[in-house]
C-alpha positions as CSV (number, residue, x, y, z in Angstrom):
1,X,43.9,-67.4,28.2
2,X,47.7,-67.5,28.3
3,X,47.3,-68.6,24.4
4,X,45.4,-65.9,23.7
5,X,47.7,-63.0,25.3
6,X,50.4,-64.5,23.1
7,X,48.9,-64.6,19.9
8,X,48.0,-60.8,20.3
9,X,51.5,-59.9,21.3
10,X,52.7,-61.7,18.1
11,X,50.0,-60.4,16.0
12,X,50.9,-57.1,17.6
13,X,54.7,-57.8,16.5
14,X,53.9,-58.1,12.8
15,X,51.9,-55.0,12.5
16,X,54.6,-53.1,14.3
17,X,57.3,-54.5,11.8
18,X,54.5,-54.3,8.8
19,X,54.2,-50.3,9.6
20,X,58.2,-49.8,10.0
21,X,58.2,-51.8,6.3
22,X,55.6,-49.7,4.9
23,X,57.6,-46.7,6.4
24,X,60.8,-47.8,5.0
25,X,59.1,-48.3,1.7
26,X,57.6,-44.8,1.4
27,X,61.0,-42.9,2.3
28,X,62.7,-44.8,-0.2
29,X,60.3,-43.9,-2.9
30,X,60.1,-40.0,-1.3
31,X,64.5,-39.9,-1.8
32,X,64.0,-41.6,-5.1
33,X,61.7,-39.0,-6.5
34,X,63.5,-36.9,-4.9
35,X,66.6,-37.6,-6.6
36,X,64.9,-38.0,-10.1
37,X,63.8,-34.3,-9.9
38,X,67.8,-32.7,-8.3
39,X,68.4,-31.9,-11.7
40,X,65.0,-30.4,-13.2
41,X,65.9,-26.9,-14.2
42,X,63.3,-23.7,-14.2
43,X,61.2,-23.3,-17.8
44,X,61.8,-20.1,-18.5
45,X,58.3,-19.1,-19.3
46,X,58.0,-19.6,-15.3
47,X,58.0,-16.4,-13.8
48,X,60.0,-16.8,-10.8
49,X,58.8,-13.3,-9.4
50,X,58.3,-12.4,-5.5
51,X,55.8,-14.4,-3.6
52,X,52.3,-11.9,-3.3
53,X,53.0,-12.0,0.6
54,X,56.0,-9.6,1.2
55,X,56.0,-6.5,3.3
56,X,58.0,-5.1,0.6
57,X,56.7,-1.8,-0.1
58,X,56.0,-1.1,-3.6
59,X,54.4,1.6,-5.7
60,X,51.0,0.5,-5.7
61,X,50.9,0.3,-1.9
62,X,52.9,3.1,-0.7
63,X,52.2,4.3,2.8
64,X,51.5,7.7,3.5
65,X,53.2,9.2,7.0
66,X,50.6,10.9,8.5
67,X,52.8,11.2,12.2
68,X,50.1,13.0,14.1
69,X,49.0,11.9,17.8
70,X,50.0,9.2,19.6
71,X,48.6,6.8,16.9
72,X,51.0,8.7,14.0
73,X,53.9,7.8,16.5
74,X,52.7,4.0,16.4
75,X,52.7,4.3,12.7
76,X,56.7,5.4,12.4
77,X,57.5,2.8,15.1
78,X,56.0,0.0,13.1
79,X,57.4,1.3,9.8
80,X,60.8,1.5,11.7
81,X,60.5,-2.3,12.7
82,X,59.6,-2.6,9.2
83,X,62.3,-1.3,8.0
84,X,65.1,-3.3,10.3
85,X,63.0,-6.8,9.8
86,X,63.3,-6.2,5.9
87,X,67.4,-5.1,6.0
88,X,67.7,-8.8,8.8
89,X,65.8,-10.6,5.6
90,X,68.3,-9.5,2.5
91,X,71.1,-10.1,4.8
């Protein structure tokens, strides 16, 4: 019995130190990749335009302030949030 608890602690040992090996292992490869690509540089065929998801207004989507009633009001108060989260984001 006693045997038996002590082999499953050891065996319980190596697979510890086997997974913080294995860990060790992948981090190292992750940094050396990592390293290998510091210095890749942009094609310029890439098109490093905005990302689709912006709140950046543009012609295609401009909004139309229609500030009637209560839900008008709602309208400016968003676009005024908006407004102030956009000039926070350039800085």
């Amino acid at each position: 019995m006693v045997v038996g608890v002590v082999i499953l602690i050891v065996l319980l040992g190596i697979a510890f130190a086997a997974g913080y090996f294995l860990r060790d292992l992948k981090s190292r490869k992750r940094r050396a990749d990592a390293r290998r690509w510091s210095d890749y540089a942009q094609p310029d065929w890439l098109n490093a335009n905005a990302p689709a998801n912006t709140n950046e207004v543009t012609a295609a989507n401009q909004m139309g302030h229609a500030a009637t009633g209560e839900l008008g009001q709602l309208g400016l108060m968003l676009d005024r949030w908006e407004t102030r989260a956009r000039a926070r984001r350039v800085g």
